[in-house]
MIGU-743661 format. One record per residue (C-alpha): residue number from 1; x, y, z. Coordinates in nm, 4 decimals. Each point is the difference from the previous one (the first is absolute). Layout:
REM residues N
+-----+----------+----------+----------+
|   k |        u |        v |        w |
+-----+----------+----------+----------+
| NUM |        X |        Y |        Z |
...
+-----+----------+----------+----------+
This chain:
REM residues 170
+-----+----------+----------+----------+
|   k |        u |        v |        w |
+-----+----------+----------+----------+
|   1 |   1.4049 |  -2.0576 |   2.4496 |
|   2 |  -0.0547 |  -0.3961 |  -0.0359 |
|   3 |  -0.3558 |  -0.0488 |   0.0069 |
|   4 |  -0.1054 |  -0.3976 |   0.0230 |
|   5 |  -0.3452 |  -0.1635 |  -0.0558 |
|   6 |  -0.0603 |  -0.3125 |   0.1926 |
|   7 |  -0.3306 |  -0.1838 |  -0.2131 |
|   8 |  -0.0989 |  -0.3932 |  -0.0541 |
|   9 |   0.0893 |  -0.0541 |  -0.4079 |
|  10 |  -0.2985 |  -0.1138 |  -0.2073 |
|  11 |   0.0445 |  -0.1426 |  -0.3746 |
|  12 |   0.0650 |   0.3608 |  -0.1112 |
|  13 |   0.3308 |  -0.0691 |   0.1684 |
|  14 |   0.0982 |  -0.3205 |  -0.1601 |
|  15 |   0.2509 |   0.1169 |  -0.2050 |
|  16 |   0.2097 |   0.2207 |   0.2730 |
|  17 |  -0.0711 |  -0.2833 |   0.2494 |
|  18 |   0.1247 |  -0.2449 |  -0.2639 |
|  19 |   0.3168 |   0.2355 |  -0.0783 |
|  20 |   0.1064 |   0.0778 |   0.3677 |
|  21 |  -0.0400 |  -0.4038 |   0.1021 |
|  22 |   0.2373 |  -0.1183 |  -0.2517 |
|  23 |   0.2524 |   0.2524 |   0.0616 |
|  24 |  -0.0174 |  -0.0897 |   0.3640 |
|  25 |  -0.0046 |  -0.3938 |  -0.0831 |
|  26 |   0.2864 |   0.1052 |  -0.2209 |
|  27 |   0.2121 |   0.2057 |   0.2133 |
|  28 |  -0.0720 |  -0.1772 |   0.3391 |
|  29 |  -0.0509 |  -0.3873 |  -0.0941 |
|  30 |   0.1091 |  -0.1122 |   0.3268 |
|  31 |  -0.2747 |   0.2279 |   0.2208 |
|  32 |  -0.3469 |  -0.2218 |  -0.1845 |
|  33 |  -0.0830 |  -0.3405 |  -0.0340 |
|  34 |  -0.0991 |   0.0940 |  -0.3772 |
|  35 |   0.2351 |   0.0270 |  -0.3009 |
|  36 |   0.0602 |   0.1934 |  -0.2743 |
|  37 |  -0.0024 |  -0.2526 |  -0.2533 |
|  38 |  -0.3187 |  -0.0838 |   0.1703 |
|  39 |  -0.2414 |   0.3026 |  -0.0469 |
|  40 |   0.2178 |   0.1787 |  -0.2873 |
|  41 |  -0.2352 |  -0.1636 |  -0.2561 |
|  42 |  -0.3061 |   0.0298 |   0.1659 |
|  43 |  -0.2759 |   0.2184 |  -0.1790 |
|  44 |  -0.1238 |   0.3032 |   0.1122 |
|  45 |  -0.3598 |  -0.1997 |   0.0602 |
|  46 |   0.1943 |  -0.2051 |   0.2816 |
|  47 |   0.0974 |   0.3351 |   0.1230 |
|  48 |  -0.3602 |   0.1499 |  -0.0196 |
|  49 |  -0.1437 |  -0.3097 |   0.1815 |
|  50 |   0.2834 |   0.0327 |   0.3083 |
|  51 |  -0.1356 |   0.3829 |   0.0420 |
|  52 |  -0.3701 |  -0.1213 |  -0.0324 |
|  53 |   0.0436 |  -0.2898 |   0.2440 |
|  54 |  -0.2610 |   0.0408 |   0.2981 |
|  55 |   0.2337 |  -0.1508 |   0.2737 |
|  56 |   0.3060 |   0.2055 |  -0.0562 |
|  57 |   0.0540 |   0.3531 |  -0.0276 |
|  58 |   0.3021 |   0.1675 |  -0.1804 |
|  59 |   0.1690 |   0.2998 |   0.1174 |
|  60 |   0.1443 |   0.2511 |  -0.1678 |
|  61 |   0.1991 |   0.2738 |   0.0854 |
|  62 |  -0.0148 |   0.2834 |  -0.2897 |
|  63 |   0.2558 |   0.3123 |  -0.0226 |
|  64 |  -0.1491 |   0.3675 |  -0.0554 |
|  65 |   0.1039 |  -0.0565 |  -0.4211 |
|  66 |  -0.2548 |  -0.3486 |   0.0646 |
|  67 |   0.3005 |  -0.1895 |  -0.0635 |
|  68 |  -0.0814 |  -0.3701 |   0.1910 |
|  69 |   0.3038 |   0.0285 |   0.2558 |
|  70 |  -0.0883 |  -0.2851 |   0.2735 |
|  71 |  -0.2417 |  -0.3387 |   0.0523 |
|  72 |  -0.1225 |  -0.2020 |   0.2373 |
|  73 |  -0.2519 |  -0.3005 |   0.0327 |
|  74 |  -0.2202 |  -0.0686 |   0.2954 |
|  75 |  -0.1618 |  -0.3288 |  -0.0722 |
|  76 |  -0.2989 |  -0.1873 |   0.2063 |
|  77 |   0.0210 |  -0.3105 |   0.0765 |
|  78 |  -0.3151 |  -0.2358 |  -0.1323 |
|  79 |  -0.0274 |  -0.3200 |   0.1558 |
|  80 |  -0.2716 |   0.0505 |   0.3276 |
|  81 |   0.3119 |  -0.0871 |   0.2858 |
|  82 |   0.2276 |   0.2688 |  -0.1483 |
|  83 |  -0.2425 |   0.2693 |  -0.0511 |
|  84 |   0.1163 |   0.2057 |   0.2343 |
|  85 |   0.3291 |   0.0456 |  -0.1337 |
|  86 |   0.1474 |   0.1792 |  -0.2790 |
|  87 |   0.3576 |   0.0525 |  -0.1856 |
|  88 |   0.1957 |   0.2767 |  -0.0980 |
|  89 |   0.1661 |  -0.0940 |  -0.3279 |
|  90 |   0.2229 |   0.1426 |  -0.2740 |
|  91 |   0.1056 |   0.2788 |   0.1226 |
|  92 |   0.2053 |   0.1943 |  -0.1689 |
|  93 |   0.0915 |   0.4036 |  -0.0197 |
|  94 |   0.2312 |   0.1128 |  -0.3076 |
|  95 |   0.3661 |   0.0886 |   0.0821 |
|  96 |   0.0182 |   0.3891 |  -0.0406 |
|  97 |  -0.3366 |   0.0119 |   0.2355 |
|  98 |   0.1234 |  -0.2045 |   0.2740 |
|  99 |   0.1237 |   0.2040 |   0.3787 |
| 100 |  -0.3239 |   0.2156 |  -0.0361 |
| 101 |  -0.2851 |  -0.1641 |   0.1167 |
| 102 |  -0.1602 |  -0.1509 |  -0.2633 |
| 103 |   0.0468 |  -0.3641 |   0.1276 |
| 104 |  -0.1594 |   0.0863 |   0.3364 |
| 105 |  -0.2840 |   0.1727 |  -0.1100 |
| 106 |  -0.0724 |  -0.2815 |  -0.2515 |
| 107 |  -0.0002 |  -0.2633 |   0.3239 |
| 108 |  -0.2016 |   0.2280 |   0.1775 |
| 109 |  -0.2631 |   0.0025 |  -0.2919 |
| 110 |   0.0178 |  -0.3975 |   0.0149 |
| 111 |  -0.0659 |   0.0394 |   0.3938 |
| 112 |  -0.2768 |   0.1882 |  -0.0491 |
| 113 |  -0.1625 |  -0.1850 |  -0.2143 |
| 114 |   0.0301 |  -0.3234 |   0.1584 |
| 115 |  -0.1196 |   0.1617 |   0.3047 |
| 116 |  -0.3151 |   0.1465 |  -0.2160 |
| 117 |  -0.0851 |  -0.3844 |  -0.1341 |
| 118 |  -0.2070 |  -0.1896 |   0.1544 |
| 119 |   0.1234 |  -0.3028 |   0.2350 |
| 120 |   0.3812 |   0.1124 |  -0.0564 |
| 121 |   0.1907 |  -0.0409 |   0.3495 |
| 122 |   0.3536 |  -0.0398 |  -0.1163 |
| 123 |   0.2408 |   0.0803 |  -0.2655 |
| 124 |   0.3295 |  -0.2198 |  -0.1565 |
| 125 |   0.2747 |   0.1038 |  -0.1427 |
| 126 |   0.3692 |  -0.1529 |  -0.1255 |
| 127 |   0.2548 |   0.2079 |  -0.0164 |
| 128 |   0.3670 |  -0.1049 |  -0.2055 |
| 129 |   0.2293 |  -0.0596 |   0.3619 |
| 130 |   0.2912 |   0.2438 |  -0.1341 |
| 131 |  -0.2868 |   0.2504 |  -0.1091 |
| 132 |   0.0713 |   0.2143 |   0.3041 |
| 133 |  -0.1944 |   0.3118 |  -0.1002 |
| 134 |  -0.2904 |  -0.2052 |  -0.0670 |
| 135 |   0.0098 |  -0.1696 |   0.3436 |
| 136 |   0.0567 |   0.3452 |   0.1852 |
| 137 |  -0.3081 |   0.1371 |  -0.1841 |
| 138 |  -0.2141 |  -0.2399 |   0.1159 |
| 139 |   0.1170 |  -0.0644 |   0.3288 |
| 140 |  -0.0825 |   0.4092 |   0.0428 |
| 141 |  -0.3532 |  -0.1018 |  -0.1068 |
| 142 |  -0.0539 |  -0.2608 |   0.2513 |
| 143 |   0.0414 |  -0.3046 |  -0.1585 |
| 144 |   0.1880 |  -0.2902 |   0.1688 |
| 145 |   0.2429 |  -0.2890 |  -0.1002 |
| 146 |  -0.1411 |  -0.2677 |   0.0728 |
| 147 |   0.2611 |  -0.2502 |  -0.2369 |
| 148 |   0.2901 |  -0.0177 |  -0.2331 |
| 149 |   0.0093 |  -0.2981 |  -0.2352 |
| 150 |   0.2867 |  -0.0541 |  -0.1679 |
| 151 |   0.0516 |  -0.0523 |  -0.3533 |
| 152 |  -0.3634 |   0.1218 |  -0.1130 |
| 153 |   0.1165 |   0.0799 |  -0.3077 |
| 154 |   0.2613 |  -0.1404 |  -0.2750 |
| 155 |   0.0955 |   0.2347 |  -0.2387 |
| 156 |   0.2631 |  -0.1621 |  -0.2819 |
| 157 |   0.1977 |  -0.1497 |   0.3262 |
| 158 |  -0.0004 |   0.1791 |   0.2263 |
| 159 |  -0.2968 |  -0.0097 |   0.2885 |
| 160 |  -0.1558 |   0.2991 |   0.1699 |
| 161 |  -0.1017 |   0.0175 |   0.3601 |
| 162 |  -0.3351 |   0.1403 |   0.1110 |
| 163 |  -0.1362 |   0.1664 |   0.2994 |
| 164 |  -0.4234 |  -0.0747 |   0.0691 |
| 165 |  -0.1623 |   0.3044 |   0.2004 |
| 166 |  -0.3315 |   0.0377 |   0.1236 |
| 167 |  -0.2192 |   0.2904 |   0.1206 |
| 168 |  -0.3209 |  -0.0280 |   0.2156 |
| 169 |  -0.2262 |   0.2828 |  -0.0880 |
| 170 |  -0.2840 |  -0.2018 |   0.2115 |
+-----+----------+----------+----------+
């Protein structure tokens, strides 16, 4: 039997968290804006502060052996006209959990939430263009394209394509 915990990560976390984002900045450069080389030397403080940061909560999606499996970032926005919007960011589920669920019920956690905070009315999203799972998953949720823009990212050469998505929970 698979059991899975869905909880926000506090500072307690910081070293999983800190593990499982490299290896998915590692293995999957071209899904995030962030590097590698970027956050691989970052201390275990910077990691602390991300989990302890009052306008973004951190996801995590833990296996029944509390292994740290899956993550995802909801984010508010801050400035007083975008208040009523927030992002879903780094997501990310490990390889050998992937096809059972875990990446739904980890955007389903963000949705609730959002819908929980006060002022939220809608939620962003990009999604890599040939990340097809991805864009299934959260077309089943509700969420809508809304924009590609091309060339969003450039990794070594070569650009990456992504797809914007919105949902109105208001």
């Amino acid at each position: 039997m698979y059991i899975l915990e869905i909880r926000i990560l506090n500072s307690l976390d910081a070293q999983e968290y800190r593990n499982i984002r490299l290896k998915s900045l590692k293995k999957h450069p071209e899904s995030f804006g962030a590097s590698y080389e970027e956050e691989k030397d970052l201390s275990i403080d910077t990691f602390k502060d991300k989990l302890s940061s009052p306008n973004s909560f951190i996801f995590g999606a833990f296996h029944d052996n509390n292994e740290l499996i899956g993550i995802v970032t909801l984010k508010k926005e801050g400035l007083i006209k975008l208040r009523h919007r927030a992002n879903i960011v780094a997501m990310y589920v490990s390889p050998v959990s992937r096809n059972l669920g875990i990446g739904k019920k980890l955007i389903l956690a963000c949705i609730e939430k959002a819908k929980a905070l006060e002022n939220i009315e809608q939620i962003y999203l990009t999604v890599v263009t040939t990340n097809v799972a991805a864009k299934n998953l959260y077309l089943s949720l509700g969420f809508k394209s809304f924009s590609e823009e091309k060339r969003a990212l450039k990794l070594n050469n070569t650009y990456v394509d992504e797809e914007h998505m919105v949902l109105f929970i208001k």
